[in-house]
N, C-alpha and C positions, 0 to 999 in steps of 0.2 A: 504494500500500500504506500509506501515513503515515508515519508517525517510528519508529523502531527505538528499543527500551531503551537499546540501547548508546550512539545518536545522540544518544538525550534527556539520556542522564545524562553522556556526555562533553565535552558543548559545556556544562551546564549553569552559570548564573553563579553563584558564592557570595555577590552583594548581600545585600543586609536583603532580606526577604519581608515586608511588612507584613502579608500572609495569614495568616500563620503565629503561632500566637500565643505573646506575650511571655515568657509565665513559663515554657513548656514549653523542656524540653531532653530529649536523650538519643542514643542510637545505633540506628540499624536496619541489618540486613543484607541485601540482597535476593542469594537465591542462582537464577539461572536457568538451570533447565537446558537440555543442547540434545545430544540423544542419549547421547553417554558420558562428555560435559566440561558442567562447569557452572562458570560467571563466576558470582565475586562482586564487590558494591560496598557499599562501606559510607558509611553517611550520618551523620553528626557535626552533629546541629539544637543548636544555642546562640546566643541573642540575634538570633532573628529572620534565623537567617542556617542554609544548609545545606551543610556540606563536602563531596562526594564524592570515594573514592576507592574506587578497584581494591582490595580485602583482603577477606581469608577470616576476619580478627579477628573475634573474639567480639564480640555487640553485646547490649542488652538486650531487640531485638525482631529476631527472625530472618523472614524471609516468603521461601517457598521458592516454585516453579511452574517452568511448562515455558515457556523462553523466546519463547513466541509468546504467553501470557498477558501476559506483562510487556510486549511488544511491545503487545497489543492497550490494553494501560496507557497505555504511555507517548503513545500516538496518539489517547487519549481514544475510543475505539472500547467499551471496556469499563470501567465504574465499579468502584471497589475492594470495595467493599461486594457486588455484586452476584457478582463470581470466588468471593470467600471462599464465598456463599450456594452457589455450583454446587460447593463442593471443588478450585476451579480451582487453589487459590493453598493452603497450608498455614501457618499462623502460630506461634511460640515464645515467648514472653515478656512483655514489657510491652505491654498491648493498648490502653492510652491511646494507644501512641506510632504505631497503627497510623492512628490519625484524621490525625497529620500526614501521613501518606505520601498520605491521599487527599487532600490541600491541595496537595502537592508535585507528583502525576499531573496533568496535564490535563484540565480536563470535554468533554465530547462536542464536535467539533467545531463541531453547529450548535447549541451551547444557547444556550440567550438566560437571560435576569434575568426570573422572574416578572411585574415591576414593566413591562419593554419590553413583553411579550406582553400585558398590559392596557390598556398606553395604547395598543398598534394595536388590539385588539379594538373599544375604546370611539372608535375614529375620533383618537385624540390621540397627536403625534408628538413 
């Protein structure tokens, strides 16, 4: 099945993210539901680094869905941009802060880097 929301964001480390870029800060909420209880976690991005915790605290960017979307997130099964496109997911607030969250999710399991898929094309490893 892959990685579960819960799995991904509770083992998650709070390191620097170099990914993640330097001048951005802020809070997001993700609230998941899962029939008549929904888990919150809120994420606390400052200097290249991400907080999580467990809270229903107000954030400046809320993103709501059904915790199988967020599952399918966090397993890189499904891109962020592409839920919001189906209505998967519902957003609140600051939608700058929504681009980190797809830096913070996983890409596809089998993606590769543009640049790899050319040099196997052209024969160069």
């Amino acid at each position: 099945m892959g990685t579960s929301v819960a799995e991904f964001l509770d083992r998650w480390d709070p390191g620097r993210r170099p990914d993640l870029p330097d001048t951005t800060s802020g809070t997001l909420r993700l609230d998941a539901a899962d029939g008549g209880h929904t888990t919150h976690w809120r994420l606390t991005v400052r200097d290249q680094r991400v907080e999580v915790t467990r809270s229903a605290e107000d954030a400046e960017l809320i993103v709501r869905a059904d915790r199988e979307v967020f599952d399918q997130l966090a397993s890189g099964r499904t891109h962020l941009a592409a839920a919001l496109l189906r209505n998967d997911l519902s957003v609140q607030g600051n939608m700058r802060l929504l681009m980190l969250l797809r830096r913070i999710f996983p890409g596809a399991p089998d993606a590769r880097h543009p640049r790899q898929v050319a040099r196997e094309r052209d024969g160069h490893r």
